[in-house]
C-alpha positions in Angstrom: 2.6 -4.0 -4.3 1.3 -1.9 -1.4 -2.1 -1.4 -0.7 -3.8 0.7 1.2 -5.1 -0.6 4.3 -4.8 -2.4 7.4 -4.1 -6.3 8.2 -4.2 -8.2 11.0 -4.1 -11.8 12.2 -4.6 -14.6 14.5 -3.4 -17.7 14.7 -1.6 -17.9 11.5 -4.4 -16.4 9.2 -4.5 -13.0 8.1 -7.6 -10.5 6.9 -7.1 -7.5 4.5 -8.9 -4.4 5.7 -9.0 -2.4 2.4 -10.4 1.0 1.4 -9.9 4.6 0.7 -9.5 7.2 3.5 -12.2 7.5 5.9 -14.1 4.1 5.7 -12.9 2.6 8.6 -10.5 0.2 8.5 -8.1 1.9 11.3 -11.3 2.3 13.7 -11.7 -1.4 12.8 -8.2 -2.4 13.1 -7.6 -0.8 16.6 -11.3 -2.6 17.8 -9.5 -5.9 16.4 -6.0 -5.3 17.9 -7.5 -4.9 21.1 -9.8 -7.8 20.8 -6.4 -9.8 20.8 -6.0 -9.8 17.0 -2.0 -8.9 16.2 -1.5 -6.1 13.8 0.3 -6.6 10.7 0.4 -3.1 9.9 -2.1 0.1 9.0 -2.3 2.6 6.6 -0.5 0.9 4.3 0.5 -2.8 3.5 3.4 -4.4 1.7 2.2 -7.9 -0.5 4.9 -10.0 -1.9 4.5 -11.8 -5.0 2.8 -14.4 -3.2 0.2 -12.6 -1.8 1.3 -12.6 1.9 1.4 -9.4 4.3 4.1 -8.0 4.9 4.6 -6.8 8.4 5.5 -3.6 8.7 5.4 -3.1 13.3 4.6 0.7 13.1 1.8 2.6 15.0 -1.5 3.0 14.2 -2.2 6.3 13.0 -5.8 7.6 14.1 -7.6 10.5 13.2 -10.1 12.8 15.1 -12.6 11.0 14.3 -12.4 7.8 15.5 -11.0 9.0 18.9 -14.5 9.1 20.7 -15.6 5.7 18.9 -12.5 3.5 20.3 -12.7 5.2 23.6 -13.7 1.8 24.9 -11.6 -0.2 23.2 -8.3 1.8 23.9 -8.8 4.2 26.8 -4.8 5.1 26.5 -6.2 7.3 22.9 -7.2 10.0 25.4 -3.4 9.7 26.8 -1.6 10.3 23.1 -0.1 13.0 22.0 -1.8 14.9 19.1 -0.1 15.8 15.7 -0.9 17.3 12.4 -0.6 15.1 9.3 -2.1 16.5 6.6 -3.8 19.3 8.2 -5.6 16.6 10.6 -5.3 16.0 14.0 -4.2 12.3 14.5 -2.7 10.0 17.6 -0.1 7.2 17.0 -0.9 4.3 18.9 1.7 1.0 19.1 -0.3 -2.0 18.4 -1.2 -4.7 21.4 1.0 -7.5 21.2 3.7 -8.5 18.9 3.4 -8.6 15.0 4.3 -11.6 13.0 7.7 -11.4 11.8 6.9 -13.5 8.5 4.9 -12.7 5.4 1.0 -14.5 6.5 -0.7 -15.7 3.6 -4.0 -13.1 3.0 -6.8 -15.6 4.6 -10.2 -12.8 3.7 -10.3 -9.6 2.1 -12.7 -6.9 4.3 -13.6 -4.1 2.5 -15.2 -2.4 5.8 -17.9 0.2 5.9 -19.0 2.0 9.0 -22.6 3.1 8.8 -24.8 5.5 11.2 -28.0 3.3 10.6 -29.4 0.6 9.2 -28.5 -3.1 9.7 -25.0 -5.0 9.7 -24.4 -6.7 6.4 -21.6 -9.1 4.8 -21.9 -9.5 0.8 -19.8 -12.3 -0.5 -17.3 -10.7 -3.4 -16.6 -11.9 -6.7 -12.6 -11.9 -7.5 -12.9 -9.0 -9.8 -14.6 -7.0 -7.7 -11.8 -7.7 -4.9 -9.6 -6.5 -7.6 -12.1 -3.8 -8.3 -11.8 -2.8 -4.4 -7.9 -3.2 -4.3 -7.8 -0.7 -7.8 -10.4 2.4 -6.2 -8.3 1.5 -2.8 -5.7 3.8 -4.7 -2.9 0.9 -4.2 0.3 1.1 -5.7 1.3 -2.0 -8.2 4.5 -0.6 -9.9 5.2 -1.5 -13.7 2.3 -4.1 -14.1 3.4 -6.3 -16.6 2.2 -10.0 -17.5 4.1 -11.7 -14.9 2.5 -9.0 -12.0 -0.8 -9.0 -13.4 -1.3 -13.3 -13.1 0.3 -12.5 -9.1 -2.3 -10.3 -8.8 -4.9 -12.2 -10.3 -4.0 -15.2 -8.4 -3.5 -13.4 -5.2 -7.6 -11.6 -5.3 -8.4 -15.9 -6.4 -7.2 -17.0 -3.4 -8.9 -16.0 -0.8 -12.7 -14.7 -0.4 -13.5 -11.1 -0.3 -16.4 -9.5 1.4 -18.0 -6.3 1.8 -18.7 -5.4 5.7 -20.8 -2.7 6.9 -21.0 -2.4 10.5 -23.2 -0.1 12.7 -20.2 -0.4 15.9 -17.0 -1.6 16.6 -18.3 -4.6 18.4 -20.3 -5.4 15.7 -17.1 -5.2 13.2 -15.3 -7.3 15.1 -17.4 -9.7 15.5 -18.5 -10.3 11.5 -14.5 -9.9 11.1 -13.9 -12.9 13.4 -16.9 -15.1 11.9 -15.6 -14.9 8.7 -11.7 -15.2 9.2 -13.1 -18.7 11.4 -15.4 -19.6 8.5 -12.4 -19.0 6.0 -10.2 -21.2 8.3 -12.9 -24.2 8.1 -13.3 -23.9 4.5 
């Protein structure tokens, strides 16, 4: 199956950042990479039949947007050369560090929303609505039949899943951190 999204991982445990186009989850990837998280891969992410990531080791691929918003984080942005994908304006940047060469089991599923206001917020997820998420994510899962369908079913079951809305980067990365520690204790 591939999924689109962006993982990344410390220590052995992995989160899913999941969602369509535009929610975040590169913004939040690159905040995370640079916060010393390794990068599994962005954009898109491979998930064997036993629900591990896949890494995939190529660039993040940002868009205008987020350019002024990880200025902090990643000052090199300003530095990249610009293409068109699309018809937008994006920046490949490599990720910090060295990606896991190994499939990591999923350890949290993030489904990550930027906001303008209002407060931060974490909502726990039942599985079928981390199945729900991973569906509207527009994934690919090729020829579902019966024996795909109970890996995916068992893959959303086990691990937790949370909707994340953030006001900033630092923000992000921190409810990400708290709740790939908390699913490491559990």
């Amino acid at each position: 199956m591939v999924v689109l999204g962006a993982g990344i991982c410390q220590e052995g445990r992995s989160v899913l950042l999941i969602g369509k186009g535009g929610c975040g989850k590169t913004t939040l990837a690159v905040a995370l990479n640079a916060a010393c998280f390794g990068l599994i891969n962005d954009d898109v992410i491979a998930v064997s039949g036993t629900g591990a990531l896949i890494s995939g080791q190529m660039s993040m691929c940002l868009k205008k947007g987020s350019w002024p918003i990880l200025e902090t984080a990643q000052p090199v942005i300003a530095d990249l050369q610009t293409f068109h994908r699309r018809g937008q304006a994006v920046r490949f940047l490599p990720p910090k560090g060295v990606a896991p060469t190994l499939p990591v089991k999923t350890s949290v599923f993030v489904f990550p929303i930027r906001i303008e206001s209002g407060q931060n917020e974490v909502t726990e997820l039942e599985p079928w609505e981390i199945l729900q998420g991973i569906v509207e994510a527009e994934s690919f899962i090729p020829d579902l039949d019966q024996q795909r369908l109970q890996c995916l079913t068992r893959w959303v079951a086990s691990a937790p899943g949370y909707r994340v809305r953030y006001r900033d980067l630092d923000a992000g990365v921190e409810l990400v951190s708290k709740l790939l520690n908390e699913a490491y204790i559990s």
